[in-house]
C-alpha positions as CSV (number, residue, x, y, z in Angstrom):
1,X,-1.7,-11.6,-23.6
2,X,-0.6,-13.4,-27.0
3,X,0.3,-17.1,-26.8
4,X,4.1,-16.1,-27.9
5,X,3.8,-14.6,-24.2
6,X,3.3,-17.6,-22.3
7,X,5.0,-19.6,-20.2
8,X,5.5,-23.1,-20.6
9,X,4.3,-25.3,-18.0
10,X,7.2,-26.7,-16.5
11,X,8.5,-22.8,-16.3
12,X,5.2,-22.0,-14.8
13,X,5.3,-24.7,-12.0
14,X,8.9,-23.2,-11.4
15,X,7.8,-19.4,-11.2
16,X,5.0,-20.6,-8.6
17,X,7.9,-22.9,-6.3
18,X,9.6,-19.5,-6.4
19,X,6.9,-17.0,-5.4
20,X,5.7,-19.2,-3.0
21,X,8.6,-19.3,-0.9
22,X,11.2,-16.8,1.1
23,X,9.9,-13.4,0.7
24,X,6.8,-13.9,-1.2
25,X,5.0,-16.7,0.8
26,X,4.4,-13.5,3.5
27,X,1.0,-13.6,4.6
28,X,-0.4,-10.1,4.4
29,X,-3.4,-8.2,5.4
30,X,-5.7,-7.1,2.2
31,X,-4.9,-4.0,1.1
32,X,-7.8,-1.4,2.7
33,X,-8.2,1.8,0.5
34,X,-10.9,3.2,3.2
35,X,-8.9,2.8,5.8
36,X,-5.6,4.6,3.8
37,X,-7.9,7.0,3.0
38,X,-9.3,7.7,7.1
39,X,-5.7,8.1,7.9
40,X,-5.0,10.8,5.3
41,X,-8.0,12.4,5.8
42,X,-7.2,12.5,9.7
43,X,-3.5,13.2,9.6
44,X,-4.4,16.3,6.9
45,X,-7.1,17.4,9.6
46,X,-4.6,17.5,12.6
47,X,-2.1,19.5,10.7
48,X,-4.7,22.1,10.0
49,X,-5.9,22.6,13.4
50,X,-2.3,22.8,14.9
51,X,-1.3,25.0,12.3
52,X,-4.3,27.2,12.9
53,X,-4.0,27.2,16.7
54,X,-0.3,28.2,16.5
55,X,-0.6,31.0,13.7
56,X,-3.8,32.4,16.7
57,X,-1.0,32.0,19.2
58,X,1.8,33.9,17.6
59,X,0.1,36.3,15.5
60,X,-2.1,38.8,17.2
């Protein structure tokens, strides 16, 4: 980032007041791409078995 880019730091001290309250100051888990990744995996995996189970069932 170029210095022009910068904030001063009485505007910096004011961005962090703001993002540190209301909305932002939510504590949140951290972010877990394995476990995103389990979910798709699993949820893809379902789909596939209960698709093939009803195409055996309707289609002889």
């Amino acid at each position: 980032m170029s210095e022009a880019g910068k904030l001063h730091p009485e505007d910096q001290q004011r961005v962090d007041a703001f993002t540190s309250t209301g909305i932002h100051s939510v504590p949140r888990k951290p972010f877990r791409p394995l476990v995103l990744l389990a979910v798709i995996l699993a949820v893809t995996t379902a789909m596939t078995v209960l698709s093939i189970a009803i195409e055996r069932m309707y289609i002889p």
